[in-house]
C-alpha positions as CSV (number, residue, x, y, z in Angstrom):
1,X,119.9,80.4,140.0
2,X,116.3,81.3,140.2
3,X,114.7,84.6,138.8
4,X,114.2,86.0,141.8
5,X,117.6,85.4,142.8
6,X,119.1,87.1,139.6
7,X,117.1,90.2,140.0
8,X,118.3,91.0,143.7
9,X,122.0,90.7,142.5
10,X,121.1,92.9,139.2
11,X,119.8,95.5,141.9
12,X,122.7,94.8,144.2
13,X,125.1,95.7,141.3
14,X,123.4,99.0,140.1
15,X,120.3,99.4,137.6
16,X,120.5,98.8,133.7
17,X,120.6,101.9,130.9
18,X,120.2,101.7,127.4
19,X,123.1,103.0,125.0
20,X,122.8,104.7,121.6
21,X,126.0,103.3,120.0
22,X,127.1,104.3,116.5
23,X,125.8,102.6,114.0
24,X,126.7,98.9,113.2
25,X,129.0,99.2,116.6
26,X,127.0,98.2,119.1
27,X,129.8,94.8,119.3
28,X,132.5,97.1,119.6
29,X,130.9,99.1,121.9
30,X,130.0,96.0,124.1
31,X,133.2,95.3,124.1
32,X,134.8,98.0,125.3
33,X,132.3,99.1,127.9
34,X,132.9,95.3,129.1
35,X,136.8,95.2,128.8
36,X,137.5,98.9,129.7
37,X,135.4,100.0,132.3
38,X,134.6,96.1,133.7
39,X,130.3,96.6,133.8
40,X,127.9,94.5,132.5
41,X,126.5,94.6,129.2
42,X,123.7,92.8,127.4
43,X,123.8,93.1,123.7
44,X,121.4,90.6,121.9
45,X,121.8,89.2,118.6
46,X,120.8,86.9,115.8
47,X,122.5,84.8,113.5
48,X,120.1,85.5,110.0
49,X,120.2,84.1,106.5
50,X,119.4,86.8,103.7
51,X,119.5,86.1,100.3
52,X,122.9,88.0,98.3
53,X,123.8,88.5,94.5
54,X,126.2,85.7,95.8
55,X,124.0,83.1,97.3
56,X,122.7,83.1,100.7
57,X,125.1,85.1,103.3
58,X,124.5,84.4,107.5
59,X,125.3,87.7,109.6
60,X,125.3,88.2,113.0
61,X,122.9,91.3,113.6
62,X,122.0,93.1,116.3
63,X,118.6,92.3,117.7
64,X,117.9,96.1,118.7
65,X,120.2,98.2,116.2
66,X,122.1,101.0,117.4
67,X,121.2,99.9,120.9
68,X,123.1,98.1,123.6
69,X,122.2,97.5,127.7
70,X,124.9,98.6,130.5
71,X,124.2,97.9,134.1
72,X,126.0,100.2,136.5
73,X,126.1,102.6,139.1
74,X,124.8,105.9,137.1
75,X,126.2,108.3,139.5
76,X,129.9,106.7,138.7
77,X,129.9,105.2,135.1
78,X,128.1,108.0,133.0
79,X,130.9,109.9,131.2
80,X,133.1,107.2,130.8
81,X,130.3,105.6,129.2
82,X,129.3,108.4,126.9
83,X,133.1,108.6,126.1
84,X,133.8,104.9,125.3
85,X,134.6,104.5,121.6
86,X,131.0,102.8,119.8
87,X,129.0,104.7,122.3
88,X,126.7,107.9,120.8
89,X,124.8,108.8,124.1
90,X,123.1,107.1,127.2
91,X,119.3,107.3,126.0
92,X,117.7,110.3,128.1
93,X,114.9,112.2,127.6
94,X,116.3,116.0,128.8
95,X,118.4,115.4,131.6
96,X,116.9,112.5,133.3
97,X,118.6,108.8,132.2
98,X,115.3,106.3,132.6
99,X,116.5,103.0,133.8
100,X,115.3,100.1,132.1
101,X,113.3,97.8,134.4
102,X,115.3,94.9,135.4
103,X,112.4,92.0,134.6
104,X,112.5,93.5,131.5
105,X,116.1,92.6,130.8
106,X,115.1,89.5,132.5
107,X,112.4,88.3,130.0
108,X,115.1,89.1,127.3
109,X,117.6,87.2,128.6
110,X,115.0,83.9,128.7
111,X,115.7,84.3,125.3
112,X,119.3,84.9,125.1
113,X,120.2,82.5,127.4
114,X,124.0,82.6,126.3
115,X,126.3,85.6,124.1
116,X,125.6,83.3,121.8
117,X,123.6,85.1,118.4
118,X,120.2,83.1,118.4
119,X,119.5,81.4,114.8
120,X,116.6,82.6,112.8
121,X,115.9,81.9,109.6
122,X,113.3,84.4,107.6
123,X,109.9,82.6,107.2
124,X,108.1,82.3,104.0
125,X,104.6,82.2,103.5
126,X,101.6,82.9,101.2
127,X,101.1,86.8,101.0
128,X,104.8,87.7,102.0
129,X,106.3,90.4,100.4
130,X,109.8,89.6,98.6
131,X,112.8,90.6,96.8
132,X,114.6,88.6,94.3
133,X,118.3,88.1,95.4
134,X,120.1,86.2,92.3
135,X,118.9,84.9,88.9
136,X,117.1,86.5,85.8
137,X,114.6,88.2,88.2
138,X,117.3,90.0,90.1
139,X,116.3,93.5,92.1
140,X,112.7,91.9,91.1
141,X,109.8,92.5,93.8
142,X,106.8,90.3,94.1
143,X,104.2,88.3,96.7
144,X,104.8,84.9,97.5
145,X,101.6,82.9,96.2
146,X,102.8,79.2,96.6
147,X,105.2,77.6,98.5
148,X,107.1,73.8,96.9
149,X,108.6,72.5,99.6
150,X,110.0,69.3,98.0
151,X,111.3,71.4,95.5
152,X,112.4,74.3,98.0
153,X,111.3,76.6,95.3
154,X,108.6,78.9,95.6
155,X,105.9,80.4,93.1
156,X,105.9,84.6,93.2
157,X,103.8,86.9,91.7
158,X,106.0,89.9,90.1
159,X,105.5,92.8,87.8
160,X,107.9,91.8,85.3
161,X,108.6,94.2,82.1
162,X,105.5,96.0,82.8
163,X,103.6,92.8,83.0
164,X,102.0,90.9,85.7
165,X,104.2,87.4,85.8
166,X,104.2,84.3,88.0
167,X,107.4,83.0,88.3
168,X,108.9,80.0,90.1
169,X,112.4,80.7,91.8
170,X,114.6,79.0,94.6
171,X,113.3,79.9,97.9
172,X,117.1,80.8,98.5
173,X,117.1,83.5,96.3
174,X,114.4,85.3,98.1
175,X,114.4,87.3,101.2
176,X,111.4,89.1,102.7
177,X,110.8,92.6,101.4
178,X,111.7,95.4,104.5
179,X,112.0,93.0,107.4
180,X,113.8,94.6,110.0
181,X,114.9,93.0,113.4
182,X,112.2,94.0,115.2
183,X,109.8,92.5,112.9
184,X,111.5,88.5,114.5
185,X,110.9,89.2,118.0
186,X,107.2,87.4,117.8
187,X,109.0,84.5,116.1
188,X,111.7,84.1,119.3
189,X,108.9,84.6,121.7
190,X,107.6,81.7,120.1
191,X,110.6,79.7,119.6
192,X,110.9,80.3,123.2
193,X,107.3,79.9,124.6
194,X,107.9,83.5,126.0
195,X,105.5,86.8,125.1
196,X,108.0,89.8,124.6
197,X,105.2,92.2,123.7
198,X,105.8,93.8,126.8
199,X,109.5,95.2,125.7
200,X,109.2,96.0,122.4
């Protein structure tokens, strides 16, 4: 099915809203608002490796936290929405509910082609801030200033003990210093040849 095609049942079928759920809910609230009241519901996410006190742990995280999309008929859905357990508020701004433009969803869902959570793996490079996860520099910050790839170790520059110390860790031990979700999208619009600029 073509673009085009998509959009004029999406239109057909009512106009998409954004949800405030509760925080770290936004599954749960998917899943209700999909198995109780039967609309659709796009909830992105990502599959990411951080580095743990215990090693490197994968979780599924939401691409926009605290946020899911519901398409419906306003008029008919919006209290049983509000009152569907995971669900905060519709987003409003005073008592108007925006939709959000269906290309929009669209372009996003180039992406997320499936529910699947989309892979993505935080990227390291020269000048990236980090924290140390594990080993003797644990709770350590510092900047990346070399990268060993055929040692998959990396050389960070940390304030260690009130000195200024290079140190060489496992890449796995680090993870990037205040990355949040939003921060990725440029690396899935590349990953995906697509420019999301427009919906961030």
């Amino acid at each position: 099915m073509d673009q085009s095609s998509r959009l004029e049942i999406a239109r057909a079928a009512g106009a998409w809203y954004c949800a405030r759920t509760q925080p770290k809910h936004e599954h749960i609230a998917a899943r209700n608002l999909r198995g109780r009241l039967g609309v659709e519901v796009f909830n992105p996410r990502l599959r990411v490796e951080r580095a743990t006190r215990r090693g490197p742990v994968r979780s599924i995280e939401a691409l926009f936290p605290c946020y899911v999309f519901v398409r419906c008929d306003l008029a008919e859905c919006a209290d049983a929405i509000r009152y569907t357990y995971g669900v905060s508020n519709l987003v409003h701004f005073g008592p108007k509910v925006p939709p959000v433009p269906d290309d929009v969803i669209e372009q996003l869902r180039q992406c997320f082609e499936s529910e699947e959570p989309i892979d993505v793996e935080d990227r390291l490079i020269p000048g990236s801030p980090v924290t140390v996860a594990e080993g003797p520099f644990l709770g350590s910050q510092g900047v990346i200033i070399r990268l060993l790839p055929a040692r998959q170790r990396v050389q960070i520059l940390l304030d260690f003990l009130g000195q200024t110390t290079v140190a060489e860790v496992d890449r796995r031990s680090l993870s990037l210093a205040d990355r949040s979700m939003a921060d990725l999208l440029p690396e899935l619009a590349t990953t995906r040849d697509l420019s999301l600029a427009s919906v961030v």
